[in-house]
N, C-alpha and C positions, 0 to 999 in steps of 0.2 A: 221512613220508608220513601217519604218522596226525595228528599235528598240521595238517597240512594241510587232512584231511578235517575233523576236529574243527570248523578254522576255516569251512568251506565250509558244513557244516551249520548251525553260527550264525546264519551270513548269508541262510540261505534264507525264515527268515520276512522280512526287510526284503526281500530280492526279492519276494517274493510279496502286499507292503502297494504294490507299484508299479499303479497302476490307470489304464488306457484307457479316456477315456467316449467313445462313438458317439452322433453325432446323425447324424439324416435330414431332409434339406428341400428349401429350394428357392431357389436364387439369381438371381432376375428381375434382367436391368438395360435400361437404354435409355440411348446416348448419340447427340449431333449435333453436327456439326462442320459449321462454316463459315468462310469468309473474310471478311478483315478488309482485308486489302491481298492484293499478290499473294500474299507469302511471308508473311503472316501470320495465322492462324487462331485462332476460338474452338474450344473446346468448351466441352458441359455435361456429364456424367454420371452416372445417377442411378440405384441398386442397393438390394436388400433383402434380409437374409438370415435366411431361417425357418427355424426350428426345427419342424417338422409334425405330430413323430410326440412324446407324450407318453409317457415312462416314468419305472420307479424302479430304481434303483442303490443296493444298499445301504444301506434306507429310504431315499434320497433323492430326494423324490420331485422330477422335472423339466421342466414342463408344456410344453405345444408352446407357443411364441411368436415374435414378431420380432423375433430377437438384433439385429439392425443395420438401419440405418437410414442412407445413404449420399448424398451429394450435394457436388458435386467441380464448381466452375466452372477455366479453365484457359485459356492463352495457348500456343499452337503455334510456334513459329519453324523454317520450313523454311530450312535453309542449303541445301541441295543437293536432288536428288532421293532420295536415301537417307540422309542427314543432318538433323536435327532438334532444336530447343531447344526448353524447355518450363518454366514457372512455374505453380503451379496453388495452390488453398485448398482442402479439402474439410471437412464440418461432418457429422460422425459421433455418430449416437445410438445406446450400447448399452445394450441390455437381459437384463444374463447372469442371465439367472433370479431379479432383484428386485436384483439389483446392478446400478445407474442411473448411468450415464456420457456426460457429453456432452463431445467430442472437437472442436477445434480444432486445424487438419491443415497446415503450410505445408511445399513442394516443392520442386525443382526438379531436372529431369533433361534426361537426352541419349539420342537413341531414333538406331540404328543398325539399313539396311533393306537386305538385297545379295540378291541369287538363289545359285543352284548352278547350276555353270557343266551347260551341255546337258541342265538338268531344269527344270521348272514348278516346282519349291519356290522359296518365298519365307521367309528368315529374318529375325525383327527380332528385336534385343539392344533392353533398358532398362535402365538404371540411374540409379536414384532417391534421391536426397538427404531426407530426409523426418524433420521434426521435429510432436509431435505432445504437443500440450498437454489433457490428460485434468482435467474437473472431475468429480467425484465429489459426487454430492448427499448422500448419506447424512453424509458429512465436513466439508462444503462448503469444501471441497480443491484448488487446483491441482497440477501438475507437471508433469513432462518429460520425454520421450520422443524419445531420437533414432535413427533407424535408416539401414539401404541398404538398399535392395530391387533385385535384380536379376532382370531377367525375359527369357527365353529362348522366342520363339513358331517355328511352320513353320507355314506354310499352303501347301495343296496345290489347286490348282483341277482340278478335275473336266471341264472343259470347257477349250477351246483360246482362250487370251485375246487371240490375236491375229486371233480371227474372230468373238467376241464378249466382250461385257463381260458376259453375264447366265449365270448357273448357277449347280449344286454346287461347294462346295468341302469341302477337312477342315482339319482347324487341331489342332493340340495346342501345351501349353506346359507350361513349371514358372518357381515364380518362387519364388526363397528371400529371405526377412528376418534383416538381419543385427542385431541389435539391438548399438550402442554405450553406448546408457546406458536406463535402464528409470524406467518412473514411481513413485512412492513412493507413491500413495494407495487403490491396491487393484490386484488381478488386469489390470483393462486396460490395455494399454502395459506389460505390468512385464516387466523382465529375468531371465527363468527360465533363458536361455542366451543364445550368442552367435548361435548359430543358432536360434534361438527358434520358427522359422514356416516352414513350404513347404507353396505350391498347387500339383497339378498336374493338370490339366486334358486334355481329348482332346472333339473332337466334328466335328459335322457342319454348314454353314450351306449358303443359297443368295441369291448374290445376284442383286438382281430390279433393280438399275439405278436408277431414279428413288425407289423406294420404299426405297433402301437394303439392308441386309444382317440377315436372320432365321437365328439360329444355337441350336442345342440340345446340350443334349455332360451330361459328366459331369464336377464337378470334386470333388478332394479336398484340404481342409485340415488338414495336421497343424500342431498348436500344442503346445507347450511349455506346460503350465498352471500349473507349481506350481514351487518350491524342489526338492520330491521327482526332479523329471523326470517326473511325469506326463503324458499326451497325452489333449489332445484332436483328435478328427477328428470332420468335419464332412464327410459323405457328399451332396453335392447336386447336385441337375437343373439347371443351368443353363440358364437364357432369353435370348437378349440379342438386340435391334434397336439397328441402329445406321444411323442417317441422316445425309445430308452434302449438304446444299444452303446456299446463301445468303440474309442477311437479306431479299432484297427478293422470295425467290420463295417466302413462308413460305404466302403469301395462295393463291399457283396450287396450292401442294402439298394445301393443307388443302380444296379446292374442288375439285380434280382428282379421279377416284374411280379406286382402284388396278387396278381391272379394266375 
């Protein structure tokens, strides 16, 4: 028993070197979806992620800035009405506090859309293939990053959808990363675990029909940051507009006035 305690005591300084850093900001996105054929659609999708609030941790000082920098072009294939394929690229710029990383993103998944039976909930399952090629400037470095992401939403509409298309809804989600292999030239993409990464998200939108869907919520990032196991969480507002019309009524939408 006392050897026990003996070893417990030990260990408590290394427990106590484990450190949680908190950020505060703000996650704007905007995406639009269109068709291409019947069953086939683009999207674009386009996101930022701030840092807002400035502080210091343990002299370290951490200034507010725009960790990310997001843009995601993508190929939709609708197989069914709740079935769906998907190939996408997206071109990632981060900036972890002077550590400068520009990310090259290739995809491909399968997004699954059913109800609950005698309820207005709507569920969609993702699951995403996603390899991810990190250059590091400071290095002038490539590597390789490959993960699964899989993501878990419900959305709940607020209003009766079978007497209109336009209102409130709620939505929440979680989506974990599973990292199979990690990048080698710094922090970004690196394999700190297998479970390396979970968003989980809750909020509020309303859709307005032609103008698409305005949604506000709160989402939280926990990251796996170091060898240590220490976490980073990202505490942010999410913003998102999301539009869905076709090439040729780009002209009506931008000359039509929403009100």
């Amino acid at each position: 028993m006392h050897k026990r305690l003996l070893i417990l005591l030990l260990c408590l300084p290394l427990l106590s070197s484990a450190q949680t850093l908190n950020f505060f900001g703000l996650y704007p996105q905007y995406s639009q979806t269109g068709p291409i054929t019947k069953r086939l659609n683009y999207q674009v999708f386009l996101s930022s992620t701030i840092d807002a609030l400035p502080q210091k941790v343990d002299n370290q000082y951490y200034p507010a800035t725009n960790l990310q920098i997001y843009a995601q072009p993508s190929l939709l294939y609708n197989l069914s009405s709740s079935v769906q394929f998907g190939l996408g690229y997206a071109y990632v710029s981060h900036n972890l506090f002077g550590i400068r990383v520009n990310e090259n993103r290739v995809w491909a998944q399968t997004v699954l859309t059913h109800g609950i039976t005698d309820t207005k909930l709507k569920l969609n399952h993702r699951l995403r293939y996603e390899e991810r090629y990190p250059f590091r400037e400071s290095m002038q470095k490539w590597s390789l990053a490959q993960l699964a992401r899989y993501y878990v939403g419900i959305t709940l509409p607020l209003f009766d959808p079978k007497k209109t298309k336009t209102g409130f809804y709620a939505a929440v989600s979680n989506e974990a990363f599973l990292c199979f292999s990690g990048a080698k030239n710094g922090p970004i993409s690196a394999k700190n675990a297998f479970y390396g990464e979970d968003w989980v998200y809750g909020g509020i939108g309303y859709n307005t029909g032609k103008w698409g869907k305005v949604e506000i919520g709160y989402q939280f990032q926990d990251l796996v940051r170091n060898p240590a196991q220490d976490h980073r969480h990202l505490h942010l507002v999410q913003v998102q507009w999301a539009t869905n019309f076709s090439l040729t009524g780009i002209a009506d939408w931008l000359l039509t006035p929403p009100f």
